[in-house]
C-alpha positions, 0 to 999 in steps of 0.5 A: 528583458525579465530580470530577476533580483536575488535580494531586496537589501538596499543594493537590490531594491533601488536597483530592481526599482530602477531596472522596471522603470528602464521598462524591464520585467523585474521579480525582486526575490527575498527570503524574508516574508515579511519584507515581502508582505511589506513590499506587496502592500507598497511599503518601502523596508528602507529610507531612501527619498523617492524610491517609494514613488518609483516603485509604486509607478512600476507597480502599477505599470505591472513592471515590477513585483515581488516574491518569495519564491526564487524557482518562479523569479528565474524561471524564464529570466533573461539576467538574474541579479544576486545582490545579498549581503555580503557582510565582514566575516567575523574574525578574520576581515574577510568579506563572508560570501555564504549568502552569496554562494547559497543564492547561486547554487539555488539559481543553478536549480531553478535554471530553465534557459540561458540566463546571465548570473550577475554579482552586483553585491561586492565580493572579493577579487575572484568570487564571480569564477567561484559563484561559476563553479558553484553552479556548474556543480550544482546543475552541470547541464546549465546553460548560463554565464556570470559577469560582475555589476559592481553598484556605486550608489550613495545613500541618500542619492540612490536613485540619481546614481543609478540613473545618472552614473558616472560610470558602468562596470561590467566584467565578463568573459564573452561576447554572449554575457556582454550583449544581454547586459549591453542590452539591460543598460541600453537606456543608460547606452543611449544617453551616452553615460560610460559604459567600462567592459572589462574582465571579471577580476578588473571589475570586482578590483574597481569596487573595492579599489574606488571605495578604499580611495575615497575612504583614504580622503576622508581620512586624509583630511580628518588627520590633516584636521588635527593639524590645524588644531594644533597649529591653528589653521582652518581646515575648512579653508584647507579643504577648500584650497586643496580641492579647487585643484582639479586633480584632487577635487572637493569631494570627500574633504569633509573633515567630521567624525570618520567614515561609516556606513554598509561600504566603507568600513567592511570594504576597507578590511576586505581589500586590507585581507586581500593584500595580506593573503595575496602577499601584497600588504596595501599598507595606506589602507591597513593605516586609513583603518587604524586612524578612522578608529581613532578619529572616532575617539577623539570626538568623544573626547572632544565632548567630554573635554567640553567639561572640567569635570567630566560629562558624568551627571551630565544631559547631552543633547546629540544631533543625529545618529546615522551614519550621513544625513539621508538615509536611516542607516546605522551601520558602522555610524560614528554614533556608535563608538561615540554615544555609547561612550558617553553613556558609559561615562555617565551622561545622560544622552538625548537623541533627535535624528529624522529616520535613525530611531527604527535602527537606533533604538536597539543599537544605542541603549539607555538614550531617551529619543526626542522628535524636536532638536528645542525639546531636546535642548532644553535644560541640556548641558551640551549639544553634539551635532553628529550627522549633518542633516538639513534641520540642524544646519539652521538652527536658531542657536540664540533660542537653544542656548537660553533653553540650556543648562550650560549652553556648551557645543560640540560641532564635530561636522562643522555646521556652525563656527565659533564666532556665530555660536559665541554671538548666540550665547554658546559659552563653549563652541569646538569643532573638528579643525580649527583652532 
């Protein structure tokens, strides 16, 4: 089938990628020049292990390419993606849909056959039976259908998740929509992965509905961590207790400093402004927004707290910056509430993280970046491990507390543990749910 994707954002990049390599003709379409420049000289935009050997192979098999120009893409095309972003609206919460509607009133133009218009950016309860309507206007004689592809890729594991899915979601509203997407997941049909035919409302809910969930655990256990220190238990041991039982599972019971990201965050307050403007407040998630905030505070004052006097004067080290290890994204990072603030109370920061420093650099001013997790402590005050990268989870802390000024340590993803940070020399050692 020819597929033409409408964005090569993360979403429709891994996805225009992972569709060539099912064997169908895909034209990744984007307004930037420059991406696509990139792009055509085989040069990924975003971090993401293994996708730039999976588009190189499609590539070259002549399954994939890239353009500019949306009129040539959906020429002809069978199924055509948007996946813009859809980013929160400032000031009200709300998901802003203009990329969204702009994309679909351009494909209503340069319709030339039947063609399935999919959403596969997330978008509000409602959006697809808008983005019909705006097609409808803009070309009454269009031949086509919408339907709803919500994606659940995690960062990092993109490509695993788009080959290997829990689950398909697909909303449409008839027989003739359903069979070309039965058609474009055929692979994924075969290998009996779950496909879930519903209608469009259903479909964009599941998204927004599974990542406010996941959000609420990963607060969950980030309050029941304050707990334990209070009380001193270990909320790694609690964690693990709690997910040994089935029905509740260990995934998302990582107690650190809060959920980030380009999911979460924007999807909890849209779901939180579709509740209120629907007179059906979701009040768990309204709170899963307030504590995550507040959970970001208090990792800085965890570091602060490393100091009687406080961190001002002082060289702190910080250990990764996006938001999970990975990945290169920045958007909505913990780092971003917690690195500012110590640098506006007088710290001077160094920063080591494997891919974050592209972003970075213009999001954390007045850091000093570093490549090497040892230059960087040497003659630091404090080390913060923000984002628990492979690197920094077997450190040689013997070696990084003699290269310190004050070999003091901040763990607020729970790396290490006091005993073996004392044993290297750590005079000082905190974590995120223990004693």
């Amino acid at each position: 089938m020819k597929i033409a994707m409408i964005g090569t954002g993360y979403v429709g990049l891994v996805s225009g990628v992972c569709f060539s390599d099912f064997g169908h003709d895909v034209v990744c379409v984007d307004k930037n020049p420059d991406k696509i420049e990139m792009l055509n000289a085989g040069q990924v935009p975003i971090y993401e292990p293994g996708l730039d050997v999976l588009m190189a192979k499609n590539v070259e098999a002549g399954r994939l390419t890239f353009t500019g120009n949306l009129n040539e893409a959906v020429d002809g095309a069978d199924a055509v993606f948007i996946a813009v972003g859809t980013p929160t609206r400032r000031g009200d919460g709300h998901a802003d849909l203009t990329y969204v509607m702009a994309a679909a009133e351009e494909i209503a133009q340069a319709l030339t056959g039947y063609a399935v218009i999919v959403t596969k950016s997330t978008v509000p309860v409602g959006t697809n039976r808008q983005v019909k309507d705006v097609v409808a206007k803009a070309n009454p004689a269009a031949d086509f259908d919408v339907a709803s592809n919500p994606e659940f890729l995690r960062e990092g594991a993109a490509i695993d998740d788009f080959m290997r899915p829990d689950r398909i979601v697909v909303g449409v509203e008839n027989d003739r929509a359903g069979n070309v997407m039965s058609e474009i997941y055929r692979p994924l049909y075969l290998r009996d992965f779950p496909i879930l035919a519903t209608d469009l409302e259903s479909a964009e809910m599941i998204k927004y509905a599974a990542n406010a969930f996941l959000a609420t655990k990963i607060t969950f256990i980030n309050e029941i961590a304050a707990l334990c220190e209070r009380v001193g238990a270990d909320v790694k041991m609690v964690s693990q207790g709690m997910g040994l039982d089935g029905r509740i599972g260990n995934k998302f019971l990582h107690a650190g400093p809060g959920y980030g990201g380009s999911c979460f965050p924007k999807d909890t307050r849209a779901l939180a402004r579709i509740g209120q403007d629907h007179a059906q407040p979701i009040q768990i998630v309204e709170t899963v927004i307030k504590v995550n905030e507040e959970v970001r505070r208090r990792m800085v004052d965890k570091v602060v707290d490393l100091f009687e006097d406080g961190v001002n004067g002082k060289t702190i080290t910080v250990l990764g910056v996006t938001f999970k290890p990975n990945t290169d994204d920045m958007r909505e990072a913990p780092a971003l509430t917690v690195v500012p603030a110590l640098v506006g109370a007088g710290a001077k920061v160094r920063v080591v993280d494997p891919q974050g420093r592209r972003e970075g650099e213009a999001l954390l001013p007045g850091v000093t970046w570093v490549e090497d997790a040892y230059e960087a402590a040497d003659g630091a005050d404090a080390i913060a491990i923000l984002t628990e990268w492979n690197e920094f989870r077997a450190l040689n802390l013997d070696r990084l507390a003699q290269s310190m000024t004050t070999p003091f340590m901040a763990d607020l993803r729970n790396v290490y543990d006091g005993k073996t940070a004392e044993k290297a020399g750590f005079r000082q050692y905190v974590s995120v749910g223990r004693a």
